[in-house]
C-alpha positions in Angstrom: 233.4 107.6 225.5 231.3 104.1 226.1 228.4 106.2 227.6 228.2 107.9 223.9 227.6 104.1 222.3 224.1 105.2 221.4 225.4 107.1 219.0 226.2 104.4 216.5 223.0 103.4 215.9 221.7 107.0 215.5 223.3 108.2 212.5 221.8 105.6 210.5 218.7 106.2 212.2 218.9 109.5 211.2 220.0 109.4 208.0 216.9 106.9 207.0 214.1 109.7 207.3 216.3 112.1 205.5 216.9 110.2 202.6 212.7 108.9 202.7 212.0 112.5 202.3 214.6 114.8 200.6 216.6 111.8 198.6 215.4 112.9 195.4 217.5 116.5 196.1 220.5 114.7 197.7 223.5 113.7 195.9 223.6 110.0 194.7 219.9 109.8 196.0 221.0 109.5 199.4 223.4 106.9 198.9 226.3 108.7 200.0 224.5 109.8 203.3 224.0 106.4 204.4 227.4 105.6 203.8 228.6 108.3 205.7 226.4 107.3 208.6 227.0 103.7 209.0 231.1 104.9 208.4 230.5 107.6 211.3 228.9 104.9 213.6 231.8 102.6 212.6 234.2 105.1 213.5 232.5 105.9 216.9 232.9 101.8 217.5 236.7 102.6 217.4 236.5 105.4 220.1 233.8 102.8 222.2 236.4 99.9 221.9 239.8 102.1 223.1 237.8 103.5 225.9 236.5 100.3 227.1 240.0 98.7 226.7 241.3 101.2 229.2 238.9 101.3 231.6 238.2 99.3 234.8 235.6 98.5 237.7 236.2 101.6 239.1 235.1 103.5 235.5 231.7 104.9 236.0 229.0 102.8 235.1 231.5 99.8 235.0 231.9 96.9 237.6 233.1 93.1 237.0 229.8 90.8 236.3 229.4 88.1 238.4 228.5 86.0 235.5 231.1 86.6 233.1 233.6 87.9 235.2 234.4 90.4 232.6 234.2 93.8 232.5 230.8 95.1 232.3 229.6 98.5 231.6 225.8 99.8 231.6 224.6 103.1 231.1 220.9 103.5 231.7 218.4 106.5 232.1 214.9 106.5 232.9 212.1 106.6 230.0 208.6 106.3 231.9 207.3 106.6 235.2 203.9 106.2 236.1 203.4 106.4 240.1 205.7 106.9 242.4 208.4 105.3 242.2 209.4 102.0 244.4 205.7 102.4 245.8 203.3 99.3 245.0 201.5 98.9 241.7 204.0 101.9 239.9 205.6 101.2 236.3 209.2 102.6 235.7 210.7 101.7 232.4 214.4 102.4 231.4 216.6 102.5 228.4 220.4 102.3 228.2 222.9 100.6 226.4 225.3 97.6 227.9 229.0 97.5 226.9 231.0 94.2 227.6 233.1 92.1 225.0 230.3 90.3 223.4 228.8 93.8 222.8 232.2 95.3 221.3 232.6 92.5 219.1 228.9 92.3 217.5 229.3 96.3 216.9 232.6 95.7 215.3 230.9 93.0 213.0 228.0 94.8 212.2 229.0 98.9 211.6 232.1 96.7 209.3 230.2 94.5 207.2 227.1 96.6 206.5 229.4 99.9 205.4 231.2 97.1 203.3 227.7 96.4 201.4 226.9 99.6 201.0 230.2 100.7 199.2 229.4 97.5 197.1 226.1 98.4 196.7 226.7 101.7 195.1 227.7 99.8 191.7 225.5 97.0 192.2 222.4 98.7 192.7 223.5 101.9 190.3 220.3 102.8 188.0 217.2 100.6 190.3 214.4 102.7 190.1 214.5 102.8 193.8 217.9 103.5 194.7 217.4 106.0 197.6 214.4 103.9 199.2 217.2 100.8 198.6 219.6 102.6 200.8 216.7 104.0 203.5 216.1 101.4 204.4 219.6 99.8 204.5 220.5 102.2 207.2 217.1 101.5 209.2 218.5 97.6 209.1 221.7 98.3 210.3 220.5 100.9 213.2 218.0 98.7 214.4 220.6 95.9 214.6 223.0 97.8 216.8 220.2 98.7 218.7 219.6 95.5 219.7 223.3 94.6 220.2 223.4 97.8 222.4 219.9 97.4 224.5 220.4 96.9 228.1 216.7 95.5 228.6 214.6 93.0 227.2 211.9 95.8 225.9 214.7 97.5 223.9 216.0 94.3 222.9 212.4 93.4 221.7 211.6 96.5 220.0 214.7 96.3 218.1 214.1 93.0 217.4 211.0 93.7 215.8 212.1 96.5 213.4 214.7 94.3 212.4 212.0 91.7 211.2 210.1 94.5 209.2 213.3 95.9 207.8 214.4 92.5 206.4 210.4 92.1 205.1 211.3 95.0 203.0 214.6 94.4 201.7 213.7 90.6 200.7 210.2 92.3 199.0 212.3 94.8 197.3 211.7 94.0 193.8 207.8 93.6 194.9 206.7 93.3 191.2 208.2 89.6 191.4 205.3 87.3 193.0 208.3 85.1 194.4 209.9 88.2 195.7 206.7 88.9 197.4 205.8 85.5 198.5 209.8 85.4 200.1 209.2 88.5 202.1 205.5 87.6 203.7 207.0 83.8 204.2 210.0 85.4 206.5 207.6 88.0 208.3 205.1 85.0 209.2 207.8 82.3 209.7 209.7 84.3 211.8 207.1 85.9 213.9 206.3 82.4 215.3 209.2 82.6 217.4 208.9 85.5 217.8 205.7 85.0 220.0 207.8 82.7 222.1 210.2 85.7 222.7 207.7 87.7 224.0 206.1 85.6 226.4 209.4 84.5 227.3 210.7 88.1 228.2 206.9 88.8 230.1 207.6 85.7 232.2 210.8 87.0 233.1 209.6 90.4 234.0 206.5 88.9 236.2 209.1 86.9 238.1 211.9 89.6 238.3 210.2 92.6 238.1 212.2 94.2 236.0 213.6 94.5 231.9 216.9 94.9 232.8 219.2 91.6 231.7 221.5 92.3 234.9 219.0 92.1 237.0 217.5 89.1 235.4 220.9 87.3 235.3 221.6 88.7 239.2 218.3 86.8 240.0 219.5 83.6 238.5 222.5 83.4 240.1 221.4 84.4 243.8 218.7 81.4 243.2 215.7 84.6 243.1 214.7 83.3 239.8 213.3 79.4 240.3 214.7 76.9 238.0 211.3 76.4 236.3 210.9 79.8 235.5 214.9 80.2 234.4 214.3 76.8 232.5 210.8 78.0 231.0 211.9 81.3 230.1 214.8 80.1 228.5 213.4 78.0 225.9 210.9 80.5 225.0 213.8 82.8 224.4 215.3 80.4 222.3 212.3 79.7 220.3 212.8 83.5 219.2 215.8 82.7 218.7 215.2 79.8 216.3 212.9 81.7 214.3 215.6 84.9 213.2 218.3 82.2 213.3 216.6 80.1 210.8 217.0 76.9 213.0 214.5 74.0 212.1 211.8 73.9 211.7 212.3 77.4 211.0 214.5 77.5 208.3 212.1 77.7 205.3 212.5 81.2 205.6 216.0 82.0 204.4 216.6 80.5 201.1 213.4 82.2 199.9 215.0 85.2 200.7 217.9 84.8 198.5 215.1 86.7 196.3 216.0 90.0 197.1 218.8 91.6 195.8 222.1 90.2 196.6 224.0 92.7 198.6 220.4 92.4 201.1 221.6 88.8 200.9 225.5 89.2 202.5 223.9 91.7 205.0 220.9 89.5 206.4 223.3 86.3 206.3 226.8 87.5 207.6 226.3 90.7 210.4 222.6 91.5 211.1 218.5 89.2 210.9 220.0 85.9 211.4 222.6 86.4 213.4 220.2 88.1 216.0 219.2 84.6 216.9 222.9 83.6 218.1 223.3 86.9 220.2 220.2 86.3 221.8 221.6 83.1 223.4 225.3 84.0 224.1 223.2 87.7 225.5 221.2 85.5 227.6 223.2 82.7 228.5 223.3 83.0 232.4 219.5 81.9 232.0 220.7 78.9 229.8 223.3 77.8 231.8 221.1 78.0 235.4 220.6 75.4 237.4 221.0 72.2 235.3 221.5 74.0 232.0 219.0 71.5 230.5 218.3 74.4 227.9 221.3 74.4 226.8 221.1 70.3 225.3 217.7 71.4 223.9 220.3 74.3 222.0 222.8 71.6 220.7 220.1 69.2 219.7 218.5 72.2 217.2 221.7 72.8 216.7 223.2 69.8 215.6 220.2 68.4 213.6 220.2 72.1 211.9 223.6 71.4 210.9 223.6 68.5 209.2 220.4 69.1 207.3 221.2 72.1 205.6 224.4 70.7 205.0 223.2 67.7 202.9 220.6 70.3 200.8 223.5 72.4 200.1 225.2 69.9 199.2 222.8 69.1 196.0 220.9 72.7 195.3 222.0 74.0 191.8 221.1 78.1 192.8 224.4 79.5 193.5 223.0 82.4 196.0 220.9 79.2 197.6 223.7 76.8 198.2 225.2 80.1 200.3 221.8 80.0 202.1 221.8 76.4 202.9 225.4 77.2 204.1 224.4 80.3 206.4 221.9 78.0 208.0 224.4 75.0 208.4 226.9 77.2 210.0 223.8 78.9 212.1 223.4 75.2 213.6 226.8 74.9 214.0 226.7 78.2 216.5 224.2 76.9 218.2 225.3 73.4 219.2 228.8 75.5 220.2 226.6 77.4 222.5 224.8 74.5 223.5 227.8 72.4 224.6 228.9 75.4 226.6 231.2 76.8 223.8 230.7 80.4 224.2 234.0 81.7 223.0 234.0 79.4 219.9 229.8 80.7 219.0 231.2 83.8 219.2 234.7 83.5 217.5 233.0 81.7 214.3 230.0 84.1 214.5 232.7 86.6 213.3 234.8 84.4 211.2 231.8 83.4 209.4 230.3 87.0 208.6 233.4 88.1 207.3 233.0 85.1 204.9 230.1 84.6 204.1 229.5 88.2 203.5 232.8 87.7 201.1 230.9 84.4 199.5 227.4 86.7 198.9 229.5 89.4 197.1 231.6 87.5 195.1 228.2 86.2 194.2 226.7 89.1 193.6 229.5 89.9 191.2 228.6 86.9 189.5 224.8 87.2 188.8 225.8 90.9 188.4 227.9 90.2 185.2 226.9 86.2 183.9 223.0 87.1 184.8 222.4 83.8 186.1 222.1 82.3 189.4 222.0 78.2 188.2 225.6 76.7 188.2 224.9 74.7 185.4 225.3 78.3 183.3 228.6 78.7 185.0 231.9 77.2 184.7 235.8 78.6 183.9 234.8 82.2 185.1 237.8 82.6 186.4 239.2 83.4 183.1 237.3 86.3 183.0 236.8 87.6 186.8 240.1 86.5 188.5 239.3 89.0 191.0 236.1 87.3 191.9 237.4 84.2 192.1 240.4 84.4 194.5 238.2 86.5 196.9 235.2 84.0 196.6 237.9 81.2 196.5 239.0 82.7 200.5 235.9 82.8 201.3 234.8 79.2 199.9 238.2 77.8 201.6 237.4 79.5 205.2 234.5 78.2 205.4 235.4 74.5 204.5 238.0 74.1 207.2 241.2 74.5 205.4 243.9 76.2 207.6 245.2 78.5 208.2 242.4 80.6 207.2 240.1 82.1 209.7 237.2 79.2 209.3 239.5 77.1 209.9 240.2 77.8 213.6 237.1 78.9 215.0 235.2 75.6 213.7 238.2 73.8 215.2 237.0 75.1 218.8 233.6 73.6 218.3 235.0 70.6 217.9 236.7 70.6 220.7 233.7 72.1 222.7 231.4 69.6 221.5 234.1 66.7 222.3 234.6 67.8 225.8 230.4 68.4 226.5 228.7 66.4 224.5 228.7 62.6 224.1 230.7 60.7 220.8 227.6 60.8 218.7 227.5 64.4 219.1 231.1 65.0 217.7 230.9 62.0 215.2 228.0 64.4 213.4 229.7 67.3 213.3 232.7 66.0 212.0 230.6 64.8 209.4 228.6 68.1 208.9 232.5 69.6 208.3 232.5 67.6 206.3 229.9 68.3 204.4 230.3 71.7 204.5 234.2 71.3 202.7 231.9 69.4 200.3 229.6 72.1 199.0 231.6 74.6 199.4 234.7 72.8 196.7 231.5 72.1 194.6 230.5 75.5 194.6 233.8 77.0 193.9 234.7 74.8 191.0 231.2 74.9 189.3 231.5 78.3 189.0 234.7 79.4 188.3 236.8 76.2 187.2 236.1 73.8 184.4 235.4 75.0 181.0 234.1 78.7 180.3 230.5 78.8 178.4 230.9 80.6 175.2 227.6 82.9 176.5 230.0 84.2 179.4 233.0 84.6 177.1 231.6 88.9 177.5 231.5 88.7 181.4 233.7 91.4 183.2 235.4 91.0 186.4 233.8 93.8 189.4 234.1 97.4 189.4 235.9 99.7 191.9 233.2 100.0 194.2 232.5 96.5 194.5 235.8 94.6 194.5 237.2 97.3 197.2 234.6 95.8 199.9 235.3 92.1 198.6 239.0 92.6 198.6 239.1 93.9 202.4 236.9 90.9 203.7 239.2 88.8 201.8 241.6 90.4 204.0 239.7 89.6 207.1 238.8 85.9 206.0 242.1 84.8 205.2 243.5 86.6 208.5 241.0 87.3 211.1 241.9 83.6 212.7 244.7 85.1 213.9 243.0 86.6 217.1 243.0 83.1 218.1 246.6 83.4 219.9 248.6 85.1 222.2 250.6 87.7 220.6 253.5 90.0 222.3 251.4 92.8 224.6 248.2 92.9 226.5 245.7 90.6 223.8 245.9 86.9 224.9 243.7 86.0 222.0 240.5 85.9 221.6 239.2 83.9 224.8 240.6 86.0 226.8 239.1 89.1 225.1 235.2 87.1 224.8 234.3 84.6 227.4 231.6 83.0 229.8 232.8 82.4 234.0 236.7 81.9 233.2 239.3 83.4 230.1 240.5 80.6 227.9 244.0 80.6 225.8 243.5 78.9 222.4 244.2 75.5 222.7 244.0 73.1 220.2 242.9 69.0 220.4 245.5 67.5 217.8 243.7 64.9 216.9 240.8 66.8 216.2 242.4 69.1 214.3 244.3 66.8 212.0 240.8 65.0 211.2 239.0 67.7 210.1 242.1 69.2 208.1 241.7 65.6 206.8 238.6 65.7 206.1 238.2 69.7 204.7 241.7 68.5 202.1 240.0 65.4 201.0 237.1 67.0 200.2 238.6 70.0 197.9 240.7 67.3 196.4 237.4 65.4 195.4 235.2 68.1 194.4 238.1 69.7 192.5 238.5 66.2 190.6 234.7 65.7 190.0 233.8 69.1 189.1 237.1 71.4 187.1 238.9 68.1 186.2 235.8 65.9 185.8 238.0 62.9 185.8 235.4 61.4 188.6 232.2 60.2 188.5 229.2 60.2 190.9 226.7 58.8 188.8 227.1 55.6 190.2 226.8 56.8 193.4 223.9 59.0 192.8 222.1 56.1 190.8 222.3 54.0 194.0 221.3 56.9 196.6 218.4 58.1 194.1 215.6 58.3 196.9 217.9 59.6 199.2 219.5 62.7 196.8 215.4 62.8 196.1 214.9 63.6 199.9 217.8 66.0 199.6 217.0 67.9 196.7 213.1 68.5 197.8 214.2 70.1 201.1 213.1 67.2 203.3 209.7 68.0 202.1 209.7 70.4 204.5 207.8 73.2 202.4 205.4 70.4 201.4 205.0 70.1 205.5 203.8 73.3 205.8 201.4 73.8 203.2 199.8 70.4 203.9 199.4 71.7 207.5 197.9 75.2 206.0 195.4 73.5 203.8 194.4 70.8 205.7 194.8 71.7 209.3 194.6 75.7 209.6 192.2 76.3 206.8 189.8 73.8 207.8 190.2 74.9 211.6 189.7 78.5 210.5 186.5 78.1 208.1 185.3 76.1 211.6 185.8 79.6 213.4 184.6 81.4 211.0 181.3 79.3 211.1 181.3 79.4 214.5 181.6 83.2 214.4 178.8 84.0 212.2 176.3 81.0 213.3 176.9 80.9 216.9 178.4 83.9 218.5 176.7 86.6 215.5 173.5 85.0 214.5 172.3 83.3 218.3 174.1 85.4 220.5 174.5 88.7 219.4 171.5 89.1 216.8 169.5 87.2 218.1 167.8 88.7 221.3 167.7 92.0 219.1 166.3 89.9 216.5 163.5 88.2 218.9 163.0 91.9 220.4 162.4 93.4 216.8 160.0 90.4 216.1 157.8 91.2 219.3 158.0 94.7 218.6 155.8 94.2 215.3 153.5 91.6 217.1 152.6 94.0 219.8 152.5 96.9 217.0 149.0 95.5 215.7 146.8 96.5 218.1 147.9 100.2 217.8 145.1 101.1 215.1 144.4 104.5 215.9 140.9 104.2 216.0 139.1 104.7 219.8 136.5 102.0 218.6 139.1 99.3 218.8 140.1 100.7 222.1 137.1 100.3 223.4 136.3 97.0 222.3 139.7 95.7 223.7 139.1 97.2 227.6 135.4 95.6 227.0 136.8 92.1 226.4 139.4 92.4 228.4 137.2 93.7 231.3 134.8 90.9 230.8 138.1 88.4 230.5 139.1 89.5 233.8 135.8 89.6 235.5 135.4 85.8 234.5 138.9 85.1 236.1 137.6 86.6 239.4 134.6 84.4 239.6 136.2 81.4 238.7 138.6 82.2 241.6 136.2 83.0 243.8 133.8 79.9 243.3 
């Protein structure tokens, strides 16, 4: 059954030209056939993930990688030939798809938590103008995502890669009659296709040196030393430059709170299961090439990582948009993937990966439900909604507690395995930070929760209603997931022995757990709620004091690091000037002197010599008379 993988991407990339051109004669608009595909791709995942469970190295198309030392299982078929083939100077290009664990469990995130948006989307979206188009392109997203999970080969991957940038510059540019909405989607097509180039140059570097698209072989030439360590080393951090850019890792971040400006169920989908978490597969995908030689990619990873981190954490922890504290948050946690990768946490990138898109899709929804009802995004217009949607709070209340650390929910344990990965890799002032980012994160999170739906409720939300059917289904199953999905951590009676022995890189791990790590941050996660509760629902603290004496550096916080201002400084003062240089250049130099001007100089001589063609055989006459007499005197004056 693995070798039919390719089929859950298909029926979503199917259904999107159906619904494009006969979604004004389906039913719902189309809606309901998007549904059904992404439900029919998730269903396949459940066939792929039984099949691969029982097979073994002697499965076809199955062996035990070298790398990994998991089971690994790649299908592949040929796509173009030109020449023939092994002979010098012919192409062969290939497509197929490549099953292992990593695969299995980004299929299993994705096919879940888009069909979980798309229920939710039916009541959320109900009556847009563009409702079909809306869900078109939802299903293009979520193909071209498990395309890229599924791709066996860097030019798949890349291809995917790249219809997943344009199908997220759609969905942020929905509502294109906003000018922000606009601006948002252009601002994540450019940012992102920075690193983007760096992908691509990363992946042609590979190929000159290997040969070859394929990952296996690429990862087969690392490890038998074929590949040199400056090319591995080179390659690698052009990858991850891509790899910044969709993952919103600075300075590449700008990108993703802007897109909070398309509509909200976009938001959970982009942030929890598909765009930016294409940035984190890329590395734990390619990680054999990180880890090479002296893995000195990898501390360039945890550095990003790390100083992503803590920045977004500290903006979060003062921005007033509800849907943009959740962004700041998704970048935070982004960072926090990355420095887990980086300090050779593989299992734990992975494990809160998951934990963290069941969340935060949770957190987007239950915001969504919010704006959906109140009609405002700023948390100063919210407070006590939990009178009035007690639905919406519990579920956004799991989410908000996952994701700050408190056990036993799921958040809880897979950001306890980066600590202890960062403890046993990296130096003190590496864990000392991201304790402090947790930190943090409890932080915004309580503040977020408790602005919203503790406190006193605002006579102009005394009408709000709690979620319909359609949307508090999704919410109330990710609930499920967030409060329970930790528990894949352990070993349980039968075959599973958790979830490092299911997802891992060179050896299986058990969960263990560092007890003085783990005791901090429950510390720390507790103390937190327990402040931000008091501040916030009880109001029986104060932080003007503090904020009076920290004034430049909330100011700092609050404009972003000035990181926007960065930008368009560099734009106007840098790029503009450089480009109105070229454009001079252009039209002066290359146009006007190089180009036009030996036509122009021809045209010129052209009328010159056009003066002595009168027409009249006197003039003719008189010219071979003076020019015979001309010549004549140039003969005697030679010969005397």
């Amino acid at each position: 059954m693995m070798e039919w993988a390719w089929l859950i991407p298909i029926f979503s990339f199917a259904a999107a030209p159906i619904i494009v051109v006969f979604g004004r004669f389906l039913p719902t608009k189309g809606a309901l056939l998007s549904i059904l595909a992404i439900g029919a791709g998730f269903a396949v995942f459940w066939f792929v993930l039984d099949s691969w469970m029982g097979a073994g190295p002697t499965t076809t198309g199955c062996f035990s990688s070298e790398d990994t030392h998991m089971l690994t299982c790649d299908y592949e078929r040929s796509w173009f030939n030109a020449g023939l083939v092994g002979a010098a100077g012919s192409v062969s290009l290939h497509w197929g798809i490549l099953i292992d664990p990593l695969t299995i469990a980004m299929l299993g995130l994705v096919t879940f938590v888009a069909l979980m948006v798309q229920v939710y989307s039916l009541a959320y979206m109900h009556g847009d103008s563009r409702f079909g188009w809306y869900f078109a392109v939802h299903s293009l997203f979520a193909a071209a995502m498990l395309t890229l999970v599924l791709a066996d080969n860097f030019l798949l991957l890349y291809v995917a890669w790249e219809l997943v940038g344009i199908c997220s510059y759609l969905l942020i540019g929905f509502w294109h009659e906003r000018p922000q909405a606009r601006e948002a989607a252009k601002k994540a097509f450019i940012v992102t296709r920075i690193g983007d180039v760096g992908l691509l140059v990363g992946i042609l570097l590979i190929w000159r040196d290997v040969g070859s698209f394929s990952m296996l072989d690429a990862f087969e030439a690392v490890r038998t030393g074929a590949m040199s360590e400056g090319v591995a080393t080179t390659s690698a951090i052009l990858l991850f430059l891509g790899a910044m850019g969709k993952s919103a890792q600075v300075p590449f971040h700008v990108w993703l709170p802007d897109a909070m400006e398309g509509p909200t169920p976009v938001s959970a989908l982009i942030h929890a299961a598909t765009m930016v978490v294409a940035g984190v597969y890329l590395v734990a995908r390619t990680f054999p090439i990180f880890e090479a030689y002296d893995a000195d990619p990898l501390m360039v990873v945890s550095i990003v990582g790390l100083v992503t981190a803590l920045m977004a954490a500290t903006i979060a922890l003062v921005a007033t948009d509800l849907k943009r504290i959740l962004a700041y948050s998704t970048i935070s946690h982004l960072g926090l993937m990355m420095l887990s990768l980086g300090a050779f946490g593989y299992t734990a990138a992975i494990f809160h990966m998951m934990a963290h898109g069941f969340s935060k899709a949770l957190l987007f929804l239950g915001a969504g439900s919010v704006l959906h009802s109140t009609e405002f995004q700023e948390t100063g217009e919210m407070g006590g909604l939990r009178k009035v949607m007690p639905l919406t709070a519990i579920v956004f209340s799991i989410g908000s507690l996952s994701l700050g650390g408190i056990p036993i929910l799921a958040g809880f344990w897979s950001k306890d395995e980066i600590l202890i990965a960062v403890n046993d890799h990296r130096n003190v002032s590496f864990i000392i930070l991201t304790l402090v980012t947790a930190l943090l994160s409890a932080l915004y999170m309580g503040r977020a929760m408790f602005l919203v739906f503790f406190g006193q409720l605002k006579a102009q939300n005394e009408h709000v209603h709690d979620a319909p059917l359609a949307m508090a289904a999704p919410m109330a199953l990710l609930a499920v997931l967030a409060l329970g999905f930790g528990l894949i951590s352990f070993n349980w009676p039968g075959d599973f022995g958790g979830i490092g022995t299911f997802v891992f890189f060179g050896h299986s791990e058990a969960f263990h757990f560092e007890v003085w790590l783990g005791v901090v941050s429950i510390v720390l996660a507790v103390a937190a709620f327990i402040a931000t509760y008091r501040i916030y629902a009880e109001k029986s603290l104060s932080v003007d004091s503090l904020r009076s004496r920290n004034s430049q550096l909330l100011k700092i916080w609050e404009n972003k690091y000035y990181f926007d201002e960065a930008y368009q400084w560099t734009i106007d003062r840098v790029i503009l000037v450089f480009s109105r240089f070229i454009a001079f250049f252009d039209r002066a130099i290359v146009n006007d002197i190089l180009v036009n001007g030996p036509a122009d100089i021809t045209r010129k001589f052209g009328i010159a010599l056009k003066v002595h063609v009168t027409g009249h055989v006197y003039s003719y006459t008189l010219a071979m008379a003076i020019g015979s007499v001309g010549l004549g005197i140039f003969v005697w004056l030679r010969v005397v």
